[in-house]
Gaussian input, Z-matrix of N, CA and C with variables (Angstrom, degrees):
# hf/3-21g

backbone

0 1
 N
 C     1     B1
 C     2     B2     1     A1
 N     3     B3     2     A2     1     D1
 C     4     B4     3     A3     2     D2
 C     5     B5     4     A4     3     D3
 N     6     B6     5     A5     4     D4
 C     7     B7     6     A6     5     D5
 C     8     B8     7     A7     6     D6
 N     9     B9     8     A8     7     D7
 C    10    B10     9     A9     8     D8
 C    11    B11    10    A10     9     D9
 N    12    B12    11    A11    10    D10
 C    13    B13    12    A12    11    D11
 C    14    B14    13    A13    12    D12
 N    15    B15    14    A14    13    D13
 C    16    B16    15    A15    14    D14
 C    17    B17    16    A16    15    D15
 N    18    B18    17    A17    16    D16
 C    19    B19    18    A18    17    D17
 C    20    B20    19    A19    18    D18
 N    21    B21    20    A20    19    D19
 C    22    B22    21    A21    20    D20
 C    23    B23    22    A22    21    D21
 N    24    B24    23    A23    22    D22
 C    25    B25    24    A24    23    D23
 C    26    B26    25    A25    24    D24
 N    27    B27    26    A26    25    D25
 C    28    B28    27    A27    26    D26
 C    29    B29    28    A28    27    D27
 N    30    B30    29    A29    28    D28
 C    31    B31    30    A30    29    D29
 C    32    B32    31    A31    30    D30
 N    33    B33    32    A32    31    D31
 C    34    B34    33    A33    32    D32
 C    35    B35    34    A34    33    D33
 N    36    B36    35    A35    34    D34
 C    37    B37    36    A36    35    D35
 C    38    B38    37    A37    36    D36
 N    39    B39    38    A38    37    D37
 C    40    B40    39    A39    38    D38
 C    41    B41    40    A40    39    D39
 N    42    B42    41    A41    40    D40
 C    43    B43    42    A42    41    D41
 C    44    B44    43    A43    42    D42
 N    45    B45    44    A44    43    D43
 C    46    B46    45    A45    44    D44
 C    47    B47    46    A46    45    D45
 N    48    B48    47    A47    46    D46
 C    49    B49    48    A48    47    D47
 C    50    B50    49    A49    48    D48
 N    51    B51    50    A50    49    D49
 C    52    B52    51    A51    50    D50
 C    53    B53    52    A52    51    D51
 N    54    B54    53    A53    52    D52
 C    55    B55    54    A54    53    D53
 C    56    B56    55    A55    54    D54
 N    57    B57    56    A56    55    D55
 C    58    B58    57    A57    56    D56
 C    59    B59    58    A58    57    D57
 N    60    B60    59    A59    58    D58
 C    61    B61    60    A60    59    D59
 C    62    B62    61    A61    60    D60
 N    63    B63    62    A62    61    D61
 C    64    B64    63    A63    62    D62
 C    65    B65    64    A64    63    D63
 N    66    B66    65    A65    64    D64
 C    67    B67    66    A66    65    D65
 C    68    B68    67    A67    66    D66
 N    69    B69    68    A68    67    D67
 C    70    B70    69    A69    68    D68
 C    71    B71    70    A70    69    D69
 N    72    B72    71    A71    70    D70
 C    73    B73    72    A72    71    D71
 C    74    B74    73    A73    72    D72
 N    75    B75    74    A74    73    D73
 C    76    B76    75    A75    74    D74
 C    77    B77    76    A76    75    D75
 N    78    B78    77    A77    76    D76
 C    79    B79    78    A78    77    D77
 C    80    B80    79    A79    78    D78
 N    81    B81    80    A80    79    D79
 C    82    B82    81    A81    80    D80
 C    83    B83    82    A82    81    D81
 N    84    B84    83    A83    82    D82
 C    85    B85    84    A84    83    D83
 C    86    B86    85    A85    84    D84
 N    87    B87    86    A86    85    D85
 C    88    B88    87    A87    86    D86
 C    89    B89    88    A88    87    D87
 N    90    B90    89    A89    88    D88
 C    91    B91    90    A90    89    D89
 C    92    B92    91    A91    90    D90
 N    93    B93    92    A92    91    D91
 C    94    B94    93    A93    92    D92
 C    95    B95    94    A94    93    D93
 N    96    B96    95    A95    94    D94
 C    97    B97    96    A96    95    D95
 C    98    B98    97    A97    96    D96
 N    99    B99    98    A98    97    D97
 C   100   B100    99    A99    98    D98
 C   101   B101   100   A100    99    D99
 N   102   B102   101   A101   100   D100
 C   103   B103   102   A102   101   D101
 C   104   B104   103   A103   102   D102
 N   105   B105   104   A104   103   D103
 C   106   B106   105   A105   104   D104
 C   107   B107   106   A106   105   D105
 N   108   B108   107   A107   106   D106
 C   109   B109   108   A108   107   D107
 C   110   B110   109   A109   108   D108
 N   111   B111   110   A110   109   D109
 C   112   B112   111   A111   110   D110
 C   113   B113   112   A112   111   D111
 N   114   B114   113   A113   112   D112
 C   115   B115   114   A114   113   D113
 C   116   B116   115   A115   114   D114
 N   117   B117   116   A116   115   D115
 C   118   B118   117   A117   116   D116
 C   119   B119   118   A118   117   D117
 N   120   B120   119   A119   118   D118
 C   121   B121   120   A120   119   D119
 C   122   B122   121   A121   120   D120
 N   123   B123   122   A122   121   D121
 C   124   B124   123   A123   122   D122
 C   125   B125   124   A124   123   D123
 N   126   B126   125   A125   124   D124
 C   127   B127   126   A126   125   D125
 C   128   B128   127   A127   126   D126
 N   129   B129   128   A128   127   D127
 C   130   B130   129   A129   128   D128
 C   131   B131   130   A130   129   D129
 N   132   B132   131   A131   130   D130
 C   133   B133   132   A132   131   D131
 C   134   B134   133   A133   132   D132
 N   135   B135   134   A134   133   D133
 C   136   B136   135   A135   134   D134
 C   137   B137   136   A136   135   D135
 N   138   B138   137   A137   136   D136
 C   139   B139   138   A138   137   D137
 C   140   B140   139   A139   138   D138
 N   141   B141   140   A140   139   D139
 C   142   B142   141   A141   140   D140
 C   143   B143   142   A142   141   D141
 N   144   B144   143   A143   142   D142
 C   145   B145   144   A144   143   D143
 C   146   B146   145   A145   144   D144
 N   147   B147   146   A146   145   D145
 C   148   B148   147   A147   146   D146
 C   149   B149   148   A148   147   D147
 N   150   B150   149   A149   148   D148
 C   151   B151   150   A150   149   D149
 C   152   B152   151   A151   150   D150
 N   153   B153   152   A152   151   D151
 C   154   B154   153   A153   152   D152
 C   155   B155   154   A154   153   D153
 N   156   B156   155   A155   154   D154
 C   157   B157   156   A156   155   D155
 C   158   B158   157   A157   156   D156
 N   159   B159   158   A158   157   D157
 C   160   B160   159   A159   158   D158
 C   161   B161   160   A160   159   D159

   B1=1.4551
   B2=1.5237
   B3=1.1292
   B4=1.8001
   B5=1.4293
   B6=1.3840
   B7=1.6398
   B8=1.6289
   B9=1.2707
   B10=2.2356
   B11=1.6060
   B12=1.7029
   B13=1.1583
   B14=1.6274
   B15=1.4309
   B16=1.3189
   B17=1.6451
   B18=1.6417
   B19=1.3714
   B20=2.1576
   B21=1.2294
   B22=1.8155
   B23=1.5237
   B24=1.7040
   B25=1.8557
   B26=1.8876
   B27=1.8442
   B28=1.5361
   B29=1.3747
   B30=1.0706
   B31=1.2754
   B32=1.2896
   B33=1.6556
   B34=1.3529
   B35=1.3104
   B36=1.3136
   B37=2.2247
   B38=1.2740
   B39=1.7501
   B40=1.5204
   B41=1.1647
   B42=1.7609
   B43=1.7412
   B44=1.3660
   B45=1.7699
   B46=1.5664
   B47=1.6351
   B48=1.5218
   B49=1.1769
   B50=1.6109
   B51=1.2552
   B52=1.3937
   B53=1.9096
   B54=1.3944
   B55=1.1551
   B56=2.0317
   B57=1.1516
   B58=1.3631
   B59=1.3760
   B60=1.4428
   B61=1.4377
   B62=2.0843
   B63=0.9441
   B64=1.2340
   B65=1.6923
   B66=1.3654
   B67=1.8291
   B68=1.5898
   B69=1.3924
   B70=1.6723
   B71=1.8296
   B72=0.7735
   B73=1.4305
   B74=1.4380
   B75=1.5217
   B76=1.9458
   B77=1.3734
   B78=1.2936
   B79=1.5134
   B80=1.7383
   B81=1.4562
   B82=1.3626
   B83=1.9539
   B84=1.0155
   B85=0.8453
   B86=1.1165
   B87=2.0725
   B88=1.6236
   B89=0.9944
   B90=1.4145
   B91=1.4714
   B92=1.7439
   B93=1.0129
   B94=1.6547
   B95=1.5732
   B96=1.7384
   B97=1.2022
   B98=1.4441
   B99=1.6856
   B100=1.3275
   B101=2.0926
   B102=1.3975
   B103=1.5957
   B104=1.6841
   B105=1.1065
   B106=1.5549
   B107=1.4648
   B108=1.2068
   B109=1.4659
   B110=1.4187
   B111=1.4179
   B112=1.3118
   B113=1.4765
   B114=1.3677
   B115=1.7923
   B116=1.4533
   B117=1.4622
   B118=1.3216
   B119=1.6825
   B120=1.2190
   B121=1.3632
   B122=1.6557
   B123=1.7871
   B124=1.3827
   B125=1.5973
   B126=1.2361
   B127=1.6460
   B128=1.1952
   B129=1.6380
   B130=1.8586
   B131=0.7455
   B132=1.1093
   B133=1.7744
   B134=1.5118
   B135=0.9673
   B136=1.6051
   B137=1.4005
   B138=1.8014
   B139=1.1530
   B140=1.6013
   B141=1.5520
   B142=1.5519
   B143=1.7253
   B144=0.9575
   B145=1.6176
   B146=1.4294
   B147=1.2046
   B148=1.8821
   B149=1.5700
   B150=0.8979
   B151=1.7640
   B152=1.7550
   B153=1.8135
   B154=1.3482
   B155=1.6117
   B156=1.6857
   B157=1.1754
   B158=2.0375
   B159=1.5230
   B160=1.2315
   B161=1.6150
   A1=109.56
   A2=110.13
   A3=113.71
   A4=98.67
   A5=113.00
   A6=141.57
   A7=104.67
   A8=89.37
   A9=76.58
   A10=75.50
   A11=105.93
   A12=128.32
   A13=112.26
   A14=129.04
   A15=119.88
   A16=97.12
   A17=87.70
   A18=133.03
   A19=104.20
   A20=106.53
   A21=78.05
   A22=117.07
   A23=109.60
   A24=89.97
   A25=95.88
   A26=106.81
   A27=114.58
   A28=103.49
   A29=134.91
   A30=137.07
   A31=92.08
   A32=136.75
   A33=118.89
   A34=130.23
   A35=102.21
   A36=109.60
   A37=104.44
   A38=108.09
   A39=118.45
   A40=88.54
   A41=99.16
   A42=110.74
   A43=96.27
   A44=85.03
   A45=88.23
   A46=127.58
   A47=108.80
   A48=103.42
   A49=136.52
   A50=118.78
   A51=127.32
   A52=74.93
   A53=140.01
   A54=130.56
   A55=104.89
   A56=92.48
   A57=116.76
   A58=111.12
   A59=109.46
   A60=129.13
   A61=121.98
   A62=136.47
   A63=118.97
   A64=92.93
   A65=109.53
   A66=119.33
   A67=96.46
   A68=112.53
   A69=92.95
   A70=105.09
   A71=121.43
   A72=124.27
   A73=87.23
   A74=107.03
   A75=130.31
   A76=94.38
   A77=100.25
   A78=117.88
   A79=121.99
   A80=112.49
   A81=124.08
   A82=92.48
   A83=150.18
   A84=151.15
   A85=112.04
   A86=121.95
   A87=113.97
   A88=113.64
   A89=117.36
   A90=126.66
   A91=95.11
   A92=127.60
   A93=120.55
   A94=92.20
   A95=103.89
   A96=119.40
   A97=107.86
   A98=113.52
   A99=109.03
   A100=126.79
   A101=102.99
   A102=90.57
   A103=151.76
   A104=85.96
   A105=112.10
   A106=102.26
   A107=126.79
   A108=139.14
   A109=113.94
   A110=121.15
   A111=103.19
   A112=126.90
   A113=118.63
   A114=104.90
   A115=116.25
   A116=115.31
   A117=105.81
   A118=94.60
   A119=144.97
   A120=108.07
   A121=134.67
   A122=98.53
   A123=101.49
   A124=92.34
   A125=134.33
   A126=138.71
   A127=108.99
   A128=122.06
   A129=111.06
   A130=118.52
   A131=127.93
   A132=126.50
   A133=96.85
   A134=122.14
   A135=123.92
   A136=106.21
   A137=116.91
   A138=136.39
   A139=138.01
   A140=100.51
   A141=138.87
   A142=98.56
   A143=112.29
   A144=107.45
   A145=114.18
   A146=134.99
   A147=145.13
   A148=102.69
   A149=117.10
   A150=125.73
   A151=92.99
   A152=87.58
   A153=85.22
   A154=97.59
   A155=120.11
   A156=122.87
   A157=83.88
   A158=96.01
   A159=108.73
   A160=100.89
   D1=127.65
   D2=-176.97
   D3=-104.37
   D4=129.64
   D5=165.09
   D6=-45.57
   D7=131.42
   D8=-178.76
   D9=-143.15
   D10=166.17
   D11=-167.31
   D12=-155.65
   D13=142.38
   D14=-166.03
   D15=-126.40
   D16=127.01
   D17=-179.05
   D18=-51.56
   D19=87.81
   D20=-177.14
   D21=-70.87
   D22=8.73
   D23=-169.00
   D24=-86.77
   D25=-33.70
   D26=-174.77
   D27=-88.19
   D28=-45.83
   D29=163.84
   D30=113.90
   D31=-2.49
   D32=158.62
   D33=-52.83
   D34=158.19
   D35=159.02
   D36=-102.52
   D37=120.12
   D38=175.01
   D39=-117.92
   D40=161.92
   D41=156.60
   D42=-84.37
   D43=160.53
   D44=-172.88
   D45=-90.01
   D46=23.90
   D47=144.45
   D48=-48.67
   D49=-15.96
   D50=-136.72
   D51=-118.79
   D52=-8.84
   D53=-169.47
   D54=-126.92
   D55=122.62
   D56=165.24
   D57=-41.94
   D58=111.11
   D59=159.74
   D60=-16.72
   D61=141.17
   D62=-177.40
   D63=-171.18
   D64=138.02
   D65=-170.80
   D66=-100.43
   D67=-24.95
   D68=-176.96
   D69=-102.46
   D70=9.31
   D71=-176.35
   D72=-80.10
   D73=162.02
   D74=173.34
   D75=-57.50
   D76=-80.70
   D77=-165.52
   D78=-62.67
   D79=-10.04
   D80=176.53
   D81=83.27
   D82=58.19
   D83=170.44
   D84=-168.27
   D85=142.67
   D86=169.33
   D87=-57.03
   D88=-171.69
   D89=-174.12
   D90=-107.81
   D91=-51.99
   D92=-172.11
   D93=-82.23
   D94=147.95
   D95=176.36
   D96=-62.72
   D97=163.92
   D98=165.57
   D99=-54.87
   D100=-47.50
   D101=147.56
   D102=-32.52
   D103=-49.31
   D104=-173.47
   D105=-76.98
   D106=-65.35
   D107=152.28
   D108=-20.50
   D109=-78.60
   D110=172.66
   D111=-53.38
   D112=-49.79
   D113=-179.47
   D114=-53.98
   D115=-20.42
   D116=-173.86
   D117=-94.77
   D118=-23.54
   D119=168.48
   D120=-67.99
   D121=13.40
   D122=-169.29
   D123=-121.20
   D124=-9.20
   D125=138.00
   D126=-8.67
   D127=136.25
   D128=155.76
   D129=-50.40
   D130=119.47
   D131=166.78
   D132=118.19
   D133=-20.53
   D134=-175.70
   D135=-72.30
   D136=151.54
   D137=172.15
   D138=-22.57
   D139=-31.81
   D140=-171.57
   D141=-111.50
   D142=-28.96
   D143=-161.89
   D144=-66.15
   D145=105.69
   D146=-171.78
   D147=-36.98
   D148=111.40
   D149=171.30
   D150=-74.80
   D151=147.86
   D152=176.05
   D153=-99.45
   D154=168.71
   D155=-157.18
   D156=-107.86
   D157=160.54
   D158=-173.43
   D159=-89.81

């Protein structure tokens, strides 16, 4: 039986292969899938997203 977990940004159920490792999470896993995760670090405001310079 494979562990699956639901994504709240896609609203899918993945196993949690599909989710990035994490030590402070319950379950040891992020909460957004690896998909979901990446588009949003490239979001404005996201992690990846080019700051403009002053």
């Amino acid at each position: 039986m494979t562990l699956r977990k639901k994504c709240p940004r896609c609203g899918k159920e993945k196993p949690l292969d599909d989710f990035h490792h994490s030590d402070d999470a319950a379950d040891r896993h992020q909460g957004y899938c690896k998909k979901c995760n990446n588009e949003r670090q490239y979001e404005p405001g996201g992690a990846a997203y080019p700051k403009k310079r002053s």
